[in-house]
Every structure is written in structure tokens, then in C-alpha cells.
DOROVO-912334 format. One line per field, with one value per residue: residue number from 1; residue in one letter; x negated, y, z negated of N, C-alpha, C in turn. Coordinates in steps of 0.1 Angstrom, whole numbers, plus 5000, padded with zeros to 4 digits. Layout:
// residues N
num	NUM | ...
residuo	A | ...
n.xx	X | ...
n.yy	Y | ...
n.zz	Z | ...
ca.xx	X | ...
ca.yy	Y | ...
ca.zz	Z | ...
c.xx	X | ...
c.yy	Y | ...
c.zz	Z | ...
// end
This chain:
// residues 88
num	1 | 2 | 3 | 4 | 5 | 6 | 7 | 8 | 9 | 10 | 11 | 12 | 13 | 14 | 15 | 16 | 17 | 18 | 19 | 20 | 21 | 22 | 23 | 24 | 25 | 26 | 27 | 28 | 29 | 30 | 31 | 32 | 33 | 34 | 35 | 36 | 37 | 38 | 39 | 40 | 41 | 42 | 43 | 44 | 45 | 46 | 47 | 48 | 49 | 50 | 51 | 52 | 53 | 54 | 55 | 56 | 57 | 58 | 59 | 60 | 61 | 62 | 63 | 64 | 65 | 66 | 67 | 68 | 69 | 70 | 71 | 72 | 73 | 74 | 75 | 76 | 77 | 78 | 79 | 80 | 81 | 82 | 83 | 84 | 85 | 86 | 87 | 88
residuo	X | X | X | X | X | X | X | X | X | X | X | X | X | X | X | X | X | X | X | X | X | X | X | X | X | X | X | X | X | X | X | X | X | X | X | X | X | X | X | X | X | X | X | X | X | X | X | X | X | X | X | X | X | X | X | X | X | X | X | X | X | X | X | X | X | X | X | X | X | X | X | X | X | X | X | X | X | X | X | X | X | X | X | X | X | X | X | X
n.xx	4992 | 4999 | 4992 | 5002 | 4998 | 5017 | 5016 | 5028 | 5013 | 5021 | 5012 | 4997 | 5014 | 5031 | 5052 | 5070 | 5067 | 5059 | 5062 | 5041 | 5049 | 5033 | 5025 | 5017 | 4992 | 4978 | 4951 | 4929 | 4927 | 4947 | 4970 | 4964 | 4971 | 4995 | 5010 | 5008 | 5015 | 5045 | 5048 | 5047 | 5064 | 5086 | 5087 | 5090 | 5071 | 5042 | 5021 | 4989 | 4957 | 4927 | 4899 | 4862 | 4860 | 4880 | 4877 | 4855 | 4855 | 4878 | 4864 | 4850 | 4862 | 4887 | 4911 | 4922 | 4928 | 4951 | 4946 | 4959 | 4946 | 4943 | 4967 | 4987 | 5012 | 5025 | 5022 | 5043 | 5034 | 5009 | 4985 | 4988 | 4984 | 4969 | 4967 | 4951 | 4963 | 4970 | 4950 | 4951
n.yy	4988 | 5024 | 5055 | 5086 | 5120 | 5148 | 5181 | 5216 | 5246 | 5274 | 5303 | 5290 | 5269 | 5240 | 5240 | 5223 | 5190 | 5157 | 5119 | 5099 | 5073 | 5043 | 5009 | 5001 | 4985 | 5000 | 5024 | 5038 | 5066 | 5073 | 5066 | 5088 | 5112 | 5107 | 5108 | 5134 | 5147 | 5140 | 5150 | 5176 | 5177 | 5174 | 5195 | 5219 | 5228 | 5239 | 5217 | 5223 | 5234 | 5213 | 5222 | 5231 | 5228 | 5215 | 5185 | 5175 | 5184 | 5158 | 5136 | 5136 | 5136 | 5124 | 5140 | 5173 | 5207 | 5228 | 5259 | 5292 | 5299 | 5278 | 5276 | 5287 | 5304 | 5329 | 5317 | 5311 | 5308 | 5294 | 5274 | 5243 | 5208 | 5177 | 5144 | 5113 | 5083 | 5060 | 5029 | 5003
n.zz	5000 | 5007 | 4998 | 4998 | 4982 | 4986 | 4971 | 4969 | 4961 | 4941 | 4922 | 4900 | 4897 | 4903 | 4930 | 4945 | 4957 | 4969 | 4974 | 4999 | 5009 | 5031 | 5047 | 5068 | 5093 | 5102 | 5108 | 5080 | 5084 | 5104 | 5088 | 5068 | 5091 | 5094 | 5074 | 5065 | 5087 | 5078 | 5054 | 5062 | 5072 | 5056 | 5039 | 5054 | 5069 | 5092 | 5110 | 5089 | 5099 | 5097 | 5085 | 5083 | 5055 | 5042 | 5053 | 5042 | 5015 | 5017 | 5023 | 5000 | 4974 | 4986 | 4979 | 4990 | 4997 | 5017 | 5027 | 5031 | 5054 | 5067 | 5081 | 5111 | 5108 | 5087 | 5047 | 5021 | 4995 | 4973 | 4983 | 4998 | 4987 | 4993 | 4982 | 4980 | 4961 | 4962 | 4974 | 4999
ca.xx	5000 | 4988 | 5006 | 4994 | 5010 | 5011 | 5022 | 5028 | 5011 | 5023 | 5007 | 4996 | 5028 | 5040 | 5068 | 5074 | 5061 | 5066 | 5048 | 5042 | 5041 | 5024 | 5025 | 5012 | 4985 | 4970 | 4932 | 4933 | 4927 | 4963 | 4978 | 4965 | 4976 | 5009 | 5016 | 5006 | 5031 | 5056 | 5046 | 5052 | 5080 | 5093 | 5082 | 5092 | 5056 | 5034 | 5005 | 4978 | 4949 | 4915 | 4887 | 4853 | 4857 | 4884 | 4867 | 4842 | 4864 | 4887 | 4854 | 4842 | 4876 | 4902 | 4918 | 4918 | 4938 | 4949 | 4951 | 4965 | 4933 | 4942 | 4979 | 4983 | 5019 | 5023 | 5028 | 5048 | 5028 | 4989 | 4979 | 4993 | 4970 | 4970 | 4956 | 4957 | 4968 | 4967 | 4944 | 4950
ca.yy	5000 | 5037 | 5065 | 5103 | 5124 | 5165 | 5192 | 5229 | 5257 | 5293 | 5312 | 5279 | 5261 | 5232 | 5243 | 5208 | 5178 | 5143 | 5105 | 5092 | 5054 | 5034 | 4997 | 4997 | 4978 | 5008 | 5028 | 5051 | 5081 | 5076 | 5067 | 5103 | 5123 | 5108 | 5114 | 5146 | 5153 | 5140 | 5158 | 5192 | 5181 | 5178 | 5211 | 5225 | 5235 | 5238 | 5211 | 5228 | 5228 | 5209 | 5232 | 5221 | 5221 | 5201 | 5169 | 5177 | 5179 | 5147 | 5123 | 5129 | 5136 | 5118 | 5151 | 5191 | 5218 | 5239 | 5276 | 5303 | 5299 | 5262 | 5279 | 5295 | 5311 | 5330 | 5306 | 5319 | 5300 | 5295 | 5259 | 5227 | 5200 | 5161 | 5137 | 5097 | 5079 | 5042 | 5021 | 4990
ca.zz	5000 | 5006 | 4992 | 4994 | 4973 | 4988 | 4965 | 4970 | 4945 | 4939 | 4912 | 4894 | 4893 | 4911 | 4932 | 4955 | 4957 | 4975 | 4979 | 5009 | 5011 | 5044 | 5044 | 5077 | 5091 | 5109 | 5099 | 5071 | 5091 | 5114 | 5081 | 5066 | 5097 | 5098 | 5058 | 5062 | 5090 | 5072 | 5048 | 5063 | 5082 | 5048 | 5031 | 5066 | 5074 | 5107 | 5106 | 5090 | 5106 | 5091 | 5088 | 5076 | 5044 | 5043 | 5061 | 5035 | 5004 | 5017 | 5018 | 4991 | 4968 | 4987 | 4980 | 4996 | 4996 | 5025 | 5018 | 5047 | 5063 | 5078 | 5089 | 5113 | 5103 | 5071 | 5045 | 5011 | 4989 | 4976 | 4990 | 4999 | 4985 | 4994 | 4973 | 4976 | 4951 | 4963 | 4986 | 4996
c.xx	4991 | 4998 | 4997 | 5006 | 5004 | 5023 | 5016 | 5026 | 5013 | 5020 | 4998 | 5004 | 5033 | 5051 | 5079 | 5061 | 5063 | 5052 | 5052 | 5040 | 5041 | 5020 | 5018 | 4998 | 4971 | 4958 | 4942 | 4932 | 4943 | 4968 | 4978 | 4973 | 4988 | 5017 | 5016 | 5018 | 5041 | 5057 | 5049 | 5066 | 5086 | 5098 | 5087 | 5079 | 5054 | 5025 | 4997 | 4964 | 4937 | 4903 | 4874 | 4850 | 4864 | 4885 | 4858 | 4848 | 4873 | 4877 | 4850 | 4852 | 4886 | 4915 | 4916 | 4930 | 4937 | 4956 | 4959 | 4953 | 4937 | 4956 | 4981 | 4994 | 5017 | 5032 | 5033 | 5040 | 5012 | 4982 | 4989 | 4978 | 4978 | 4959 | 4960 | 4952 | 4968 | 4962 | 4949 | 4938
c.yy	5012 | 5043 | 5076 | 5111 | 5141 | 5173 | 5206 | 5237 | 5268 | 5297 | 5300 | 5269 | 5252 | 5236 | 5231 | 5200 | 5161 | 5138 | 5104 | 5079 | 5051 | 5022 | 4990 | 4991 | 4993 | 5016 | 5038 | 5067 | 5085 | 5072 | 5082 | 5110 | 5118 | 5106 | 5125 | 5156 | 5153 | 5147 | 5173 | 5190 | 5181 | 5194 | 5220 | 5230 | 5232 | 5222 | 5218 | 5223 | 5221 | 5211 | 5222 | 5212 | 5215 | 5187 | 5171 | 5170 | 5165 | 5139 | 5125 | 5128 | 5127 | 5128 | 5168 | 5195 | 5228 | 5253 | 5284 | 5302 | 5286 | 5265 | 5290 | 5308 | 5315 | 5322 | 5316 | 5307 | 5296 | 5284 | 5252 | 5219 | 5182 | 5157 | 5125 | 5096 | 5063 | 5043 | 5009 | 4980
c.zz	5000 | 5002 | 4991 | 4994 | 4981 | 4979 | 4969 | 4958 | 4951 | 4925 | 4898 | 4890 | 4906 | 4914 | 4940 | 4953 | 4963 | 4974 | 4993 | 5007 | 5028 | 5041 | 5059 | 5081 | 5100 | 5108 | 5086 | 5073 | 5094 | 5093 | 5071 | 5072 | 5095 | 5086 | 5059 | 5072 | 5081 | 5064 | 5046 | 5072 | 5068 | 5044 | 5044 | 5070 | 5085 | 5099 | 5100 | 5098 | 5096 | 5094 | 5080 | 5063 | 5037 | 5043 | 5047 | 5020 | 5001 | 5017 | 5009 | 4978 | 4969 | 4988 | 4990 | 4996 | 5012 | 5023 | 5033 | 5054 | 5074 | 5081 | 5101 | 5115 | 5090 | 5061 | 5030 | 4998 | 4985 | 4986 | 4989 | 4994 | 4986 | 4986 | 4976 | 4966 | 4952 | 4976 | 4986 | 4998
// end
């Protein structure tokens, strides 16, 4: 099972939050990108995009945060941040 969890911050406060689960047999990369859609198709967001230090932050964390920097609408909100939570 995989499951990445993205929550939205404003001012330091959790404002949303969802799991993603993936039971699929597919890499863990396509299983990132296509939590992370979902992800903003939930929250209603664009994709952000994934800037360097992103890639950077998600090998060696598992986690990152995207700020207004990785949108390229204005977003009402400080960051979205993903994090996994289960490998299988």
C-alpha cells in the first residue's frame, strides 16, 4: 500500500487535508504524480510545478512543500506540502 498524505497551510494552521491510497502495481514516481493530481483536483488547485528544491527535499524527506513559487496562479494559502506515509 502507498498513501501520501497533502495538507494545505495558512498562517500555521492546517486548513485541509486528504490520504491518498495506491494499491497499484506501478513505480513510485507515477504513483507520486498521480496522488498529487488528485490531490489538487481535490483542493481545486493547478499542478504545481517541481522546482529544484523540491526533487531535493522529496529524496531525501519523502516530504516538500510547495509555496507560490511552484504555482503559477495566485494561491490563497502558504504551502501545500506532501508527505508519504506508507511504502509498500
Amino acid at each position: 500500500m502507498f498513501r501520501l498524505w497533502g495538507k494545505m497551510w495558512e498562517s500555521n494552521h492546517l486548513i485541509k487535508d486528504i490520504v491518498i491510497d495506491d494499491d497499484s502495481e506501478d513505480t513510485r514516481t507515477h504513483k507520486i504524480f498521480r496522488a498529487l493530481q488528485e490531490i489538487c483536483y481535490k483542493f481545486d488547485l493547478e499542478n504545481p510545478i517541481w522546482l529544484d528544491n523540491n526533487i531535493a527535499d522529496f529524496k531525501r524527506h519523502s516530504r516538500t512543500r510547495f509555496n507560490q513559487d511552484s504555482f503559477i496562479e495566485h494561491i490563497s494559502f502558504d504551502y501545500l506540502e506532501i508527505q508519504v506515509i506508507e511504502e509498500d
